[in-house]
C-alpha positions in Angstrom: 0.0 0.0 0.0 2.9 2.2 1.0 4.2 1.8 -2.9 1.0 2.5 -4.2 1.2 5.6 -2.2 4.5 6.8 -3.5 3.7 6.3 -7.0 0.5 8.2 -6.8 2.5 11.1 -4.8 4.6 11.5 -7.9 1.3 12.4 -10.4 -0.8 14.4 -7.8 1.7 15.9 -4.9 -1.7 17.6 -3.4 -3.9 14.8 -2.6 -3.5 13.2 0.8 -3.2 9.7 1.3 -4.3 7.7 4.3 -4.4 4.2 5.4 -7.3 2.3 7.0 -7.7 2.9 10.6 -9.7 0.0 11.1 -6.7 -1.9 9.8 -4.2 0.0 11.9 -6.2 -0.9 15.0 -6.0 -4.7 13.8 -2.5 -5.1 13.1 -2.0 -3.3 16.7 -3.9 -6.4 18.3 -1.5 -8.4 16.0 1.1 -6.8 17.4 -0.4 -7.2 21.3 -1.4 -11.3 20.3 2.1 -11.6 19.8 3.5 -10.9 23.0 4.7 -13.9 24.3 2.6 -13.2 27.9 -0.5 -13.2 26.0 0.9 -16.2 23.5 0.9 -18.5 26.0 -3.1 -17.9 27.1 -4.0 -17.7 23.7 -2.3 -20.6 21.7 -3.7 -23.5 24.1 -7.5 -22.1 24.1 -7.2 -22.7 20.1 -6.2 -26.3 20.5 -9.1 -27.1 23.3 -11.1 -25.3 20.9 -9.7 -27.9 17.9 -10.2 -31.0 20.1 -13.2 -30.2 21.0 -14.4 -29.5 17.1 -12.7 -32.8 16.1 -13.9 -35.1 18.4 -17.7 -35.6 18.5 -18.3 -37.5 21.2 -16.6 -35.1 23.5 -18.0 -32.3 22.0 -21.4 -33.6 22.4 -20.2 -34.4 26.8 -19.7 -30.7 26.4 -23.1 -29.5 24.6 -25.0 -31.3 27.7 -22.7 -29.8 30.8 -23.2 -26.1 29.0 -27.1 -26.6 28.8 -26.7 -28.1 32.5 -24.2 -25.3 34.1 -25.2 -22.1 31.6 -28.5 -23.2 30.3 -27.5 -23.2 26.2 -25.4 -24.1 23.6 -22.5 -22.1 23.2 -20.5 -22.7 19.4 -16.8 -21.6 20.1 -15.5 -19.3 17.3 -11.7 -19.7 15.8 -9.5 -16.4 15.0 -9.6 -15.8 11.1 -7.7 -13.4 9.4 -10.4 -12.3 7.2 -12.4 -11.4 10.2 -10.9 -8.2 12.5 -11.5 -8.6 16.3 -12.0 -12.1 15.7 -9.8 -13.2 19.0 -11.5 -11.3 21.2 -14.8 -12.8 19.8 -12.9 -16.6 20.3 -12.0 -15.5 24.3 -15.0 -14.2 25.0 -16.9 -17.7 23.6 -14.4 -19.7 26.0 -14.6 -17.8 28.6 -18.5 -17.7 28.5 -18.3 -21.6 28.5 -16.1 -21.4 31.1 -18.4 -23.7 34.1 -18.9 -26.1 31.2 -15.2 -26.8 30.4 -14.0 -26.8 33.9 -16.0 -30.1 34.8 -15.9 -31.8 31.3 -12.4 -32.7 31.9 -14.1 -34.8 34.7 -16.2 -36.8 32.0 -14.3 -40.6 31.1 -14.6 -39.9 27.4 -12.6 -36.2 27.7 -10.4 -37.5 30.5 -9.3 -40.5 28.2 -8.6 -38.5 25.5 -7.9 -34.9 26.0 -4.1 -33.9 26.0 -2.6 -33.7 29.7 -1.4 -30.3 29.3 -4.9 -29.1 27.6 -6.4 -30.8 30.8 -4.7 -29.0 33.5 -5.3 -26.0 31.7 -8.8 -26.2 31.9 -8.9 -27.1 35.7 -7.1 -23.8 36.2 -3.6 -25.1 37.9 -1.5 -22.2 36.4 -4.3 -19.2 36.7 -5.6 -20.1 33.3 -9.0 -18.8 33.3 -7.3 -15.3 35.1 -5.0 -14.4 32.1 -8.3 -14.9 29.9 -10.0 -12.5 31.1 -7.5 -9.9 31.5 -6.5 -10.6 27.8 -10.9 -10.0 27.1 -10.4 -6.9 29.1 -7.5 -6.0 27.3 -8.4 -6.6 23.8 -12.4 -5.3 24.8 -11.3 -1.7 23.8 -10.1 -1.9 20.1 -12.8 -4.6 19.6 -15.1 -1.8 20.3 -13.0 0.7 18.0 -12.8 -1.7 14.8 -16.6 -2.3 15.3 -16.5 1.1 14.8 -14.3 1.9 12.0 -15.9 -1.0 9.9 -19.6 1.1 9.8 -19.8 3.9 7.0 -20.3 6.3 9.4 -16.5 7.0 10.9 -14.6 9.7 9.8 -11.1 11.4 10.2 -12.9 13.9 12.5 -13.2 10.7 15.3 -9.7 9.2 15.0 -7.5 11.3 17.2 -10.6 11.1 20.0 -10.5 7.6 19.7 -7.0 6.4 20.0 -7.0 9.0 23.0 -9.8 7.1 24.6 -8.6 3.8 23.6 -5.0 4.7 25.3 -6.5 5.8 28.6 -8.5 2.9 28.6 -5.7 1.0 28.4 -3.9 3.2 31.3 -7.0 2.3 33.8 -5.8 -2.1 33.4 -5.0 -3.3 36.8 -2.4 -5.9 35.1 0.6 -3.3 34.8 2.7 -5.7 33.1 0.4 -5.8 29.9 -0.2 -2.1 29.9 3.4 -1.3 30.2 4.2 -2.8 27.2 1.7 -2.0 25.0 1.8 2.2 26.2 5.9 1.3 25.7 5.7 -0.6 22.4 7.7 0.9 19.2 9.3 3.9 21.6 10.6 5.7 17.7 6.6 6.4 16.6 6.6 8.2 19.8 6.4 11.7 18.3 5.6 15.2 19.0 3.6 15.5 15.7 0.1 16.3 16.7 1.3 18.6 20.4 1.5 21.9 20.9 5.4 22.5 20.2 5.3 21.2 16.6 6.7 24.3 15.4 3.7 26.3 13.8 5.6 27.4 10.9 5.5 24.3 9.5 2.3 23.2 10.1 0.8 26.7 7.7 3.2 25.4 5.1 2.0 22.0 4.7 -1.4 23.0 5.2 -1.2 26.0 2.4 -0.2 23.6 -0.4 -3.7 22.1 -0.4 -5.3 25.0 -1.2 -5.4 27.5 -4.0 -2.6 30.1 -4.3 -4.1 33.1 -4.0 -6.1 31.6 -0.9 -2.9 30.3 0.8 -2.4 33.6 2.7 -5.4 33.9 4.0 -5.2 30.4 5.3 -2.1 31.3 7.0 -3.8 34.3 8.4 -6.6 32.3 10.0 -4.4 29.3 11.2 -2.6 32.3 13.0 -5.9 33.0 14.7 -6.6 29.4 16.0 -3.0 29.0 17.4 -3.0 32.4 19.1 -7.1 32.1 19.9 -7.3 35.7 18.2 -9.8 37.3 16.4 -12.6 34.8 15.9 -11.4 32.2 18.2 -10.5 34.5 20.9 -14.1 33.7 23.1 -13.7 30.9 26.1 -17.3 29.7 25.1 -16.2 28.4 21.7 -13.5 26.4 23.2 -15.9 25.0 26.0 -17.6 23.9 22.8 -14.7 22.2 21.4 -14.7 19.9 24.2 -17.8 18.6 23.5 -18.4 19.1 20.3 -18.4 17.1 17.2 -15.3 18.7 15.5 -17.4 18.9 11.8 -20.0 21.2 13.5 -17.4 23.0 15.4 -16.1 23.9 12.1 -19.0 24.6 10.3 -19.7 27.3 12.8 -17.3 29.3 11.4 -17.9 29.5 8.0 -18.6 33.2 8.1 -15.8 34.1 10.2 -12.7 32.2 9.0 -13.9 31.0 5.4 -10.9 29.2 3.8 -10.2 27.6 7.0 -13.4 26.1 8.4 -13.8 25.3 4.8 -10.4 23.4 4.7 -10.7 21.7 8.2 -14.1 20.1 7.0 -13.1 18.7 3.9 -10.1 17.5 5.9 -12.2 15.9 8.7 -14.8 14.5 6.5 -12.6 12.1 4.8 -13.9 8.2 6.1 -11.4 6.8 8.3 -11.4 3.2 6.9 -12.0 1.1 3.9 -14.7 -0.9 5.0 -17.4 0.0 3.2 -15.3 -0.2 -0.1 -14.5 -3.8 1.3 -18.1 -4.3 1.0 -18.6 -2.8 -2.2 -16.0 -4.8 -3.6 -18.0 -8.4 -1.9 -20.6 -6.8 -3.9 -19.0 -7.1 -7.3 -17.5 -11.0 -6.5 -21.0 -11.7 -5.5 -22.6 -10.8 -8.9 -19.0 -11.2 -11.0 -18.7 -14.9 -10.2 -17.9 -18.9 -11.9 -21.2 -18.5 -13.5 -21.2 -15.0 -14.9 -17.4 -14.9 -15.9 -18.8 -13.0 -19.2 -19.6 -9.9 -17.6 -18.2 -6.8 -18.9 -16.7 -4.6 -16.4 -19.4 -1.7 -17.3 -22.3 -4.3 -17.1 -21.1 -4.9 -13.7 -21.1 -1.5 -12.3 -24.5 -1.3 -13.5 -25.6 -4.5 -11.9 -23.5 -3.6 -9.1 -25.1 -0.1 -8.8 -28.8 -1.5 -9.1 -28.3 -4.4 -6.2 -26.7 -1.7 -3.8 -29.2 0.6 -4.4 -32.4 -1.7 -4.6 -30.8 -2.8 -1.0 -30.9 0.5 0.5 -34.6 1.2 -0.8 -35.4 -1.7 1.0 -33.5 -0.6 4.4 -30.9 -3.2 3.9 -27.3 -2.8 4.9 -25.0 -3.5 2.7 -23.0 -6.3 4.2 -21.8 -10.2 3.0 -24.5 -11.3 5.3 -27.9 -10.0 3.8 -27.3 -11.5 0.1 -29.8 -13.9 -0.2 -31.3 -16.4 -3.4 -34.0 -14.1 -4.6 -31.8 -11.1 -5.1 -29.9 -13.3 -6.9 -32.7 -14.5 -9.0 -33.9 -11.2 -10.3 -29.8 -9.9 -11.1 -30.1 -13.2 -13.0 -33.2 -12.3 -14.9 -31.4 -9.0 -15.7 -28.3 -10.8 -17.8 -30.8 -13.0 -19.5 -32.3 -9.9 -20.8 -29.3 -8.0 -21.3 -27.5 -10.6 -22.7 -30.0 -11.2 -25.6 -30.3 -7.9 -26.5 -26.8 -7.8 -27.3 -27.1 -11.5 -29.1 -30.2 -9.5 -31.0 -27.5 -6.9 -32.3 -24.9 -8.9 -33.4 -26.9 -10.9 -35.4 
């Protein structure tokens, strides 16, 4: 992606490029899963999880203690890469099955069979169940961001409030060891970019290149403003406001006073903060663009792709993988067909 990046910077020098957020926040609980504290929890709830899925018989032992101790079924989820969060999602079903797997062990089929290491694990000799849910509590947090991030709502405007709130969150764990070494992790990415000593003058000459020439020193003049809290920005109720306020209509509330910059700060602000909804776009197109309909032309499937989306959302659906059902796909069928013998008509 980075390449991509520096091959587009080379044709347009004034467009800003950004990565997914909802990614970023994945790859840091890639980063955290790998610690070798949280490694150790982690790797031997999998394999219980595999035995249990490859042996029926046990798996069926533990089916009747969950509907005896918890009173249902619970179906234990596996990380997948394709899926972000999805470890969190796996601790939190093993951990919610947790009465059920602490006396299966006791049951002659598991006993028999079950690794001895996987066993003592479950009956909690080495404060296995304790690491679980501190790892839960620790991954809870960006869970809750991605979840986020992957709706088509989140924009740039919410990313520096989140990670704040996601790295106090992390300040107020009682385990200190974890925290320390997350809030430690990658000490060079520590910067000064975004505080108060960045050096001003630099800020108004990266900011002026993304705007018209003849605009660029007004810019600078109302950046001044903001930094000084002069002129427009020199009343303590607008910056009461700020606090509270979504920073969009913050903006917008200027638009009379400091036109090129509320102008700029908005556009800035309002651009989405993660790919997800083009994730979903793109299911779309492999949905309708598949084995069967490997004839489509690539502008019969933007049509086809812009008719399902939008029939969708006149219907209230959200466009995600899970909604596509048969009869959509029936009547997208029904519009090949005709499409496809209209062009036969022509050609012959």
């Amino acid at each position: 992606m980075k390449k991509a990046y520096s091959i587009l910077q080379k044709d347009y020098p004034n467009i800003i490029f950004l990565g997914c957020f909802a990614h970023n926040i994945n790859l840091l609980i890639k980063s955290i899963i790998e610690l070798a504290l949280i490694k150790e929890t982690i790797t031997p709830v999998q394999e219980i999880i595999k035995f249990f899925k490859r042996h029926h018989i046990e798996n069926a032992c533990l089916e009747r203690l969950q509907i005896e101790k918890i009173g249902k079924t619970i179906k234990f989820n596996l990380p997948v890469i394709t899926r972000w969060g999805s470890h969190y999602i796996c601790l939190q079903s093993f951990l919610a099955s947790k009465k059920a797997l602490q006396n299966v062990v006791f049951e002659e089929c598991v006993r028999k069979s079950i690794p001895s290491s996987l066993n003592s694990k479950l009956i909690d000799i080495e404060g296995f169940w304790v690491n679980i849910e501190e790892i839960c509590q620790l991954l809870e947090p960006f869970t809750k961001i991605i979840r986020e991030f992957e709706s088509n709502q989140p924009n740039l405007s919410l990313v520096y409030d989140r990670f704040t709130k996601l790295k106090n969150e992390i300040k107020q764990l009682t385990n200190t060891s974890l925290k320390d070494i997350i809030l430690d992790k990658y000490p060079r990415y520590h910067g000064q970019d975004l505080t108060d000593e960045y050096p001003f003058s630099m800020i108004a000459e990266e900011t002026s290149k993304f705007v018209n020439q003849d605009l660029s020193g007004q810019l600078v003049k109302e950046l001044l403003w903001y930094n000084n809290k002069t002129g427009p920005f020199n009343s303590s109720i607008f910056w009461k406001l700020e606090a509270i306020s979504n920073p969009i209509d913050w903006w917008n509330g200027f638009q009379q006073e400091v036109p090129v910059l509320s102008k700029f700060a908005v556009k800035l602000m309002s651009i989405p903060a993660s790919n997800a909804a083009l994730e979903r776009n793109w299911s779309n197109f492999d949905f309708i663009q598949n084995i069967k309909r490997n004839r489509l032309t690539n502008e019969r499937t933007f049509k086809l792709v812009s008719i399902y989306s939008n029939l969708r959302l006149a219907n209230g659906q959200k466009l995600n993988d899970d909604n596509i059902n048969e009869e959509e796909l029936e009547n997208l069928d029904e519009i090949i067909v005709i499409e496809e013998s209209e062009e036969s008509n022509i050609e012959h």
